[in-house]
Biopython code that builds the backbone (N, CA, C, O; Angstrom):
import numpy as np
from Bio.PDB.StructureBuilder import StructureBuilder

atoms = [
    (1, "UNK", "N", (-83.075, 190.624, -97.189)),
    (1, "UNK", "CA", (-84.516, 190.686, -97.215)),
    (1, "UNK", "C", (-85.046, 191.923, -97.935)),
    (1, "UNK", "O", (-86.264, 192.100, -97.949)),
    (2, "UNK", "N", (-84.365, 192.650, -98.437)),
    (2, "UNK", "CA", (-84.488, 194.530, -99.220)),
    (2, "UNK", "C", (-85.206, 193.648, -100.512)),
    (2, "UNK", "O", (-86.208, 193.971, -101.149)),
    (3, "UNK", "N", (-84.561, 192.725, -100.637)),
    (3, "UNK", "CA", (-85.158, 192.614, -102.100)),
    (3, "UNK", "C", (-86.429, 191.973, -102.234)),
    (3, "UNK", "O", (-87.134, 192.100, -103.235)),
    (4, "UNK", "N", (-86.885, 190.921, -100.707)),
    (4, "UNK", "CA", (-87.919, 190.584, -101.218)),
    (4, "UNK", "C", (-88.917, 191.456, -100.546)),
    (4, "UNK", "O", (-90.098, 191.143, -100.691)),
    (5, "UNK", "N", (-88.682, 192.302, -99.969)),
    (5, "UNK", "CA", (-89.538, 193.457, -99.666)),
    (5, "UNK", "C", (-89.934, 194.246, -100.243)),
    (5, "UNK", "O", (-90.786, 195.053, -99.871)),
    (6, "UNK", "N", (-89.243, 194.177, -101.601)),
    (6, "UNK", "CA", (-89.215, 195.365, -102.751)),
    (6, "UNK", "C", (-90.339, 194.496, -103.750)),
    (6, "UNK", "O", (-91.496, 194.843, -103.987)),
    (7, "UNK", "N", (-89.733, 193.437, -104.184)),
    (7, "UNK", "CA", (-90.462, 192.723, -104.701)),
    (7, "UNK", "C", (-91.779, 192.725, -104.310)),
    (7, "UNK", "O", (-92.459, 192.848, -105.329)),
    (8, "UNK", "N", (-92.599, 192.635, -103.150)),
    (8, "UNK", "CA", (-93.655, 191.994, -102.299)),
    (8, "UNK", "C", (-94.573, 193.962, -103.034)),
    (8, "UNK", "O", (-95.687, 194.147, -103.524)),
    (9, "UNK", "N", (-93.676, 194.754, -102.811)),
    (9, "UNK", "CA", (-93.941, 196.331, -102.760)),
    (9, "UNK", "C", (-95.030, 196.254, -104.295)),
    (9, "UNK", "O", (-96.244, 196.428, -104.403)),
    (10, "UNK", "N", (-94.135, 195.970, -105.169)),
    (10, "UNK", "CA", (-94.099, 195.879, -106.761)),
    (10, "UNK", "C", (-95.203, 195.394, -106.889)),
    (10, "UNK", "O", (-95.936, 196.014, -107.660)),
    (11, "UNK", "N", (-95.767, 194.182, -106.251)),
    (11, "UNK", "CA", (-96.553, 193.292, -106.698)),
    (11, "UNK", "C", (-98.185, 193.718, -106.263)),
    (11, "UNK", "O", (-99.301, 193.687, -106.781)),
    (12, "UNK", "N", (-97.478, 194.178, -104.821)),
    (12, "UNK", "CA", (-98.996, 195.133, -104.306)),
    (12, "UNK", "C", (-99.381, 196.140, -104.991)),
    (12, "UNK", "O", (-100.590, 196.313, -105.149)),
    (13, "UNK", "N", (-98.207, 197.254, -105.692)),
    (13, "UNK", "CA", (-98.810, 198.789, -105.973)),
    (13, "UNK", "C", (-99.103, 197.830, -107.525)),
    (13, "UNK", "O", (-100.243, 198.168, -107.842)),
    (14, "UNK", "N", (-98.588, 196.817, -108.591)),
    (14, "UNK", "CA", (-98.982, 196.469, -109.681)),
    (14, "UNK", "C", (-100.657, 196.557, -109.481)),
    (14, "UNK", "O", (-101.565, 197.217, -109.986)),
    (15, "UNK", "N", (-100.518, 195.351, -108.294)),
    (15, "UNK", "CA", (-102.224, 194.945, -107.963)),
    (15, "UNK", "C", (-103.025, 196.144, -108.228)),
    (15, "UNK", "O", (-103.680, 196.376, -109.244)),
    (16, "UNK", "N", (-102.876, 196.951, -107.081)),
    (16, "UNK", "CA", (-103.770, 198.242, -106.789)),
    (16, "UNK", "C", (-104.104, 199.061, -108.222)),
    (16, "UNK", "O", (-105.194, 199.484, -108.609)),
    (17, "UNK", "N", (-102.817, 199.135, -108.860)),
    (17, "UNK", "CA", (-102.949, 199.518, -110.507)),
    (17, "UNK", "C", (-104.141, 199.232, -111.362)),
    (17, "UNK", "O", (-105.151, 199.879, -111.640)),
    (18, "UNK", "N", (-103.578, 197.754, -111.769)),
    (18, "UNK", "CA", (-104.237, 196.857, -112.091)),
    (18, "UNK", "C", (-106.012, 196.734, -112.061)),
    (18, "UNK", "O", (-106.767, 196.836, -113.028)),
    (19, "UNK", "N", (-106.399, 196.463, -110.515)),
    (19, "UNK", "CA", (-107.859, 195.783, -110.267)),
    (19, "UNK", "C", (-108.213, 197.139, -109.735)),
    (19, "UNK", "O", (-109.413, 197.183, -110.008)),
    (20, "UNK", "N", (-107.832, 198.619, -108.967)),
    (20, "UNK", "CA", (-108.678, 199.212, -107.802)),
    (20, "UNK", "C", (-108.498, 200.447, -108.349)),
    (20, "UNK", "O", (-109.070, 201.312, -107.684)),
    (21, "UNK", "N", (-107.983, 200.818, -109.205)),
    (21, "UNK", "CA", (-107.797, 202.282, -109.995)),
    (21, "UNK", "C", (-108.384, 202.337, -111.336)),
    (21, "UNK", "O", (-107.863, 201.903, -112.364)),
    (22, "UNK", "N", (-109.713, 203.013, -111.201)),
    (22, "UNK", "CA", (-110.602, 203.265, -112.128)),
    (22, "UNK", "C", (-110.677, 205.056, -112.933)),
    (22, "UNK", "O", (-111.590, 205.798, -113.293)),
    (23, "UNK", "N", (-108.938, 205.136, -112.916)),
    (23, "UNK", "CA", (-109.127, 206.504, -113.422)),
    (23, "UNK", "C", (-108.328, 206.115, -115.260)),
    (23, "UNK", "O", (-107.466, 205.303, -115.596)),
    (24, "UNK", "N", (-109.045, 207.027, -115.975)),
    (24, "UNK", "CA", (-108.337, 207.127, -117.160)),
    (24, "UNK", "C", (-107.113, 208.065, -117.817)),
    (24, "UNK", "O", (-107.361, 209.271, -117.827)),
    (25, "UNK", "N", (-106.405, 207.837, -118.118)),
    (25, "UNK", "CA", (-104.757, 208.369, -118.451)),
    (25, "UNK", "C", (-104.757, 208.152, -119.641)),
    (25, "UNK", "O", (-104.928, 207.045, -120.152)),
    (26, "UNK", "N", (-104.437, 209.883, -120.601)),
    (26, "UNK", "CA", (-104.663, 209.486, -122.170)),
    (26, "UNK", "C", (-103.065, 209.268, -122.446)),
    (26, "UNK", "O", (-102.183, 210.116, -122.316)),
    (27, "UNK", "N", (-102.901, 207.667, -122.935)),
    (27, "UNK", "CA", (-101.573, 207.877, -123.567)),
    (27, "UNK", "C", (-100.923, 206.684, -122.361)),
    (27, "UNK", "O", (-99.729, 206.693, -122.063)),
    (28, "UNK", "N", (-101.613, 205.995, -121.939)),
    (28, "UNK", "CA", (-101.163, 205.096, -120.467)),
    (28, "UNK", "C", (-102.554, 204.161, -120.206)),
    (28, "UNK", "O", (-103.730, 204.506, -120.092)),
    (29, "UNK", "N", (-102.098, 203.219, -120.176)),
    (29, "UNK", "CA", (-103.306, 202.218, -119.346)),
    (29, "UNK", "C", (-102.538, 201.484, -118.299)),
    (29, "UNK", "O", (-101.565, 200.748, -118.467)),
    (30, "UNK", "N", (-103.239, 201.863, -117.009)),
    (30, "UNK", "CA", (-102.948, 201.414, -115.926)),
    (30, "UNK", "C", (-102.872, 200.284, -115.606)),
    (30, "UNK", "O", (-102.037, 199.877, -114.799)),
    (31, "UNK", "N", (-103.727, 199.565, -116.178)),
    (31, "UNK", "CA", (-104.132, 198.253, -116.199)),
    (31, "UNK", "C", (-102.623, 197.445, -116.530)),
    (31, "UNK", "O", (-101.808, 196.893, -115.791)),
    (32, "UNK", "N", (-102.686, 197.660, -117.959)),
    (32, "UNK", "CA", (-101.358, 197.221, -118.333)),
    (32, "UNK", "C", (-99.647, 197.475, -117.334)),
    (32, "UNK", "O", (-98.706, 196.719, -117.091)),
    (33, "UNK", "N", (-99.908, 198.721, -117.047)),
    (33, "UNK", "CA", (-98.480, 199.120, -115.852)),
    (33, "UNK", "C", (-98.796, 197.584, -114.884)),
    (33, "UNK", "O", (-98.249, 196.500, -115.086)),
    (34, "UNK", "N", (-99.429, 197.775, -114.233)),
    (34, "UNK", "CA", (-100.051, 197.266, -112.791)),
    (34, "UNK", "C", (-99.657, 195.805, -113.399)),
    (34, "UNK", "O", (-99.195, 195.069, -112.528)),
    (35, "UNK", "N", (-99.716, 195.354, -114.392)),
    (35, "UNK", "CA", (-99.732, 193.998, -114.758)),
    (35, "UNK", "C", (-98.069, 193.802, -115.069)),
    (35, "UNK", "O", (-97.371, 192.929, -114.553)),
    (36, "UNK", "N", (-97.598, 194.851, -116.060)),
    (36, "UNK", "CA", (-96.158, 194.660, -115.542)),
    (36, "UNK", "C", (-95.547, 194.719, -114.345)),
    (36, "UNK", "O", (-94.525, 194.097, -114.054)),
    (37, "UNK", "N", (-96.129, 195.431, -113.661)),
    (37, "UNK", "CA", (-95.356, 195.726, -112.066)),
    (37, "UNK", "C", (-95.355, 194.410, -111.254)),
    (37, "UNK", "O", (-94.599, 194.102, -110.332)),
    (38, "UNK", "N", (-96.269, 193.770, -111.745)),
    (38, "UNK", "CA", (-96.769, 192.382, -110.448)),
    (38, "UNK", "C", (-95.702, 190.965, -111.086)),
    (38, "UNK", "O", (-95.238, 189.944, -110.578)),
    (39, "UNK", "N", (-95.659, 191.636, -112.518)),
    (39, "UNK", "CA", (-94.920, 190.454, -113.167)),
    (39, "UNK", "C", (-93.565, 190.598, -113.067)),
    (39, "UNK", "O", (-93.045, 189.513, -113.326)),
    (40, "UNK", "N", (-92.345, 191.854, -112.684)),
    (40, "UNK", "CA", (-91.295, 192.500, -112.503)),
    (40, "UNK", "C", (-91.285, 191.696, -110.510)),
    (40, "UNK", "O", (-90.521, 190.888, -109.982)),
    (41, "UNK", "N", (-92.496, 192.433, -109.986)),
    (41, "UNK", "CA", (-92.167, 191.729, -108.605)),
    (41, "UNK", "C", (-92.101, 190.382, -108.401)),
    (41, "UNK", "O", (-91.242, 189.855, -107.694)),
    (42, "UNK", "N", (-93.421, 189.481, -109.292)),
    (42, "UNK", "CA", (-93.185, 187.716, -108.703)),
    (42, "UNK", "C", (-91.485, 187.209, -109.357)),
    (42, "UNK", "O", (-90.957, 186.225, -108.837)),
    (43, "UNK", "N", (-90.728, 187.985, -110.524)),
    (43, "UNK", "CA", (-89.620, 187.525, -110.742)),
    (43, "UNK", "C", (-88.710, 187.488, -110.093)),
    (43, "UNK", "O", (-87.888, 186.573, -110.029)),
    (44, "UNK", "N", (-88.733, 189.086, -109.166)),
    (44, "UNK", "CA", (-87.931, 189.532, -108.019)),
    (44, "UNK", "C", (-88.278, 188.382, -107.169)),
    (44, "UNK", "O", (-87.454, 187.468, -107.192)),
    (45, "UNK", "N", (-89.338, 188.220, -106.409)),
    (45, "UNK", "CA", (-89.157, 187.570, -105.621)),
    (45, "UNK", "C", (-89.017, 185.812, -105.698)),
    (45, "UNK", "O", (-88.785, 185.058, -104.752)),
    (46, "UNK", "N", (-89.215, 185.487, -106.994)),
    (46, "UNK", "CA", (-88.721, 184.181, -106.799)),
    (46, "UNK", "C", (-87.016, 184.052, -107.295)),
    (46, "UNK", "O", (-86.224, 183.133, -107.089)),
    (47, "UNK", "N", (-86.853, 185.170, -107.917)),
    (47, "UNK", "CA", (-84.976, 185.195, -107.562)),
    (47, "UNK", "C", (-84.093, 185.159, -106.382)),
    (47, "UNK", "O", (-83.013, 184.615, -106.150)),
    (48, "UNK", "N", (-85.191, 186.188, -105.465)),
    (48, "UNK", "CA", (-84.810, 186.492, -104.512)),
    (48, "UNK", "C", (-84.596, 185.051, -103.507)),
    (48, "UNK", "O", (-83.763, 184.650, -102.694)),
    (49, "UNK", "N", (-85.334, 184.772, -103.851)),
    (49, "UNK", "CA", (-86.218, 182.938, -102.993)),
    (49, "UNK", "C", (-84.750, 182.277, -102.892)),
    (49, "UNK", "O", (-83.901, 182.179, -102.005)),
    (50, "UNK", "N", (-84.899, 181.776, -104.566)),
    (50, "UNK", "CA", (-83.828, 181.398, -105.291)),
    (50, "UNK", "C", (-82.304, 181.096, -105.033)),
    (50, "UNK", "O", (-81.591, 180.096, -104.947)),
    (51, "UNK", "N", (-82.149, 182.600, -104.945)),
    (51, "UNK", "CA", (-80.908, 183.190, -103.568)),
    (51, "UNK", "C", (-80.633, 182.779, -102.889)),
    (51, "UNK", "O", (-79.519, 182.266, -102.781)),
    (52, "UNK", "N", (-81.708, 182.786, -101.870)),
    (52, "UNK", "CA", (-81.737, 182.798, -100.368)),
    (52, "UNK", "C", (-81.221, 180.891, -100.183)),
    (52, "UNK", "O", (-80.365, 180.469, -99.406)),
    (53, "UNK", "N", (-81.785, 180.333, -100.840)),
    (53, "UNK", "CA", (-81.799, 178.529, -100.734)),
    (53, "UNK", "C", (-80.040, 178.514, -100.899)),
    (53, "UNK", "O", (-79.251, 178.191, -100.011)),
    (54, "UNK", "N", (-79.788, 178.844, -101.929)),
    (54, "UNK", "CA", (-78.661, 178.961, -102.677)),
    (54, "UNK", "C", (-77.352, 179.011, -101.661)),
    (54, "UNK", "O", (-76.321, 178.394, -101.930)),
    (55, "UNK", "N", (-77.476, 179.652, -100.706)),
    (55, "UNK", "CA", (-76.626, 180.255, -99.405)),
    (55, "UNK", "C", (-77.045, 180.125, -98.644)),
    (55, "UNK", "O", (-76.650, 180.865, -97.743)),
    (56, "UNK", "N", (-78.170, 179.139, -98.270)),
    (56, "UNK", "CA", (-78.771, 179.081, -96.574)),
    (56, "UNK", "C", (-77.774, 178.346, -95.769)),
    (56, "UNK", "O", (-77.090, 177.425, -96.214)),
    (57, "UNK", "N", (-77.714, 178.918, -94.246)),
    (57, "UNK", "CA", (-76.774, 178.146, -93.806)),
    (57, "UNK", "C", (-77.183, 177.141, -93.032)),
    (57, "UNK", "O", (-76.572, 176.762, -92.033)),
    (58, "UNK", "N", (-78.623, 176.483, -93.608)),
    (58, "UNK", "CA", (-78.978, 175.048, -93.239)),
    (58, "UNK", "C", (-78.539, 173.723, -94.098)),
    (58, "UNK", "O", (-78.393, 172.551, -93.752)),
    (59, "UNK", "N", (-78.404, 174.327, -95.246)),
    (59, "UNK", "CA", (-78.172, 173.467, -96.389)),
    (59, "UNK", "C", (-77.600, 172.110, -95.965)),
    (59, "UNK", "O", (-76.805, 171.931, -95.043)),
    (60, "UNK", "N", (-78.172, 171.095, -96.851)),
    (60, "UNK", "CA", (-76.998, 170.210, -96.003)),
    (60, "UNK", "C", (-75.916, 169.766, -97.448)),
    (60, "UNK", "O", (-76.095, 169.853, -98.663)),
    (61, "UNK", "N", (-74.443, 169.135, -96.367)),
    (61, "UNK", "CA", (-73.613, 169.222, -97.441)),
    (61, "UNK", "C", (-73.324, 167.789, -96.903)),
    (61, "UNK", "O", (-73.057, 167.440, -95.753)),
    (62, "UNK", "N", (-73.433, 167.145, -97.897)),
    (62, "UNK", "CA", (-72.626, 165.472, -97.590)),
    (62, "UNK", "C", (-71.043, 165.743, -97.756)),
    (62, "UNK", "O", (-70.491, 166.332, -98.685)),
    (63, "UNK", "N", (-70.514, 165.215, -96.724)),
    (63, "UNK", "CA", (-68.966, 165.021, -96.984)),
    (63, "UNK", "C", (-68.912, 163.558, -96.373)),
    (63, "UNK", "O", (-69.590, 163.009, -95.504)),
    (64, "UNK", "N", (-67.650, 163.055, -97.304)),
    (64, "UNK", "CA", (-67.376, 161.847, -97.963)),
    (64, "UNK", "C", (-66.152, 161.977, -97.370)),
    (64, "UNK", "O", (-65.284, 161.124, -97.554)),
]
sb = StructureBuilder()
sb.init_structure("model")
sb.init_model(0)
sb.init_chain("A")
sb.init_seg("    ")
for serial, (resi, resn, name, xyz) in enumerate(atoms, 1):
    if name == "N":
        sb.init_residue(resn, " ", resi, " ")
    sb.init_atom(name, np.array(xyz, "f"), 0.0, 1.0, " ", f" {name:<3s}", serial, name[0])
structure = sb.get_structure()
C-alpha cells in the first residue's frame, strides 16, 4: 500500500501546485510542476491498482 499512498501524496501536492499556489518563480512555473506531479501520481497509482489485481488472493483460478 507505500505505493499507492505515495501516489495519492503526488497527486494532492501536484493539485495544490497546480490550482492553490498563486506565487511567481522566475525560471519555474508551478502550474506546469503540479501538472506533472498529478500525472507521475495517477500512473503510480493505476500501476499500483494494476499490481494489486495481478496477485490478489481472491482471484479466481479455474482448474480443469
Amino acid at each position: 500500500m507505500p505505493a499507492l499512498g505515495t501516489s495519492l501524496l503526488l497527486i494532492a501536492v501536484g493539485a495544490i501546485l497546480a490550482f492553490a499556489i498563486n506565487v511567481s518563480v522566475s525560471g519555474v512555473s508551478l502550474y506546469t510542476v503540479g501538472v506533472i506531479l498529478m500525472i507521475v501520481g495517477g500512473i503510480g497509482a493505476l500501476m499500483s491498482m494494476l499490481f494489486w489485481t495481478s496477485f490478489a488472493p481472491f482471484a479466481r483460478h479455474e482448474v480443469q
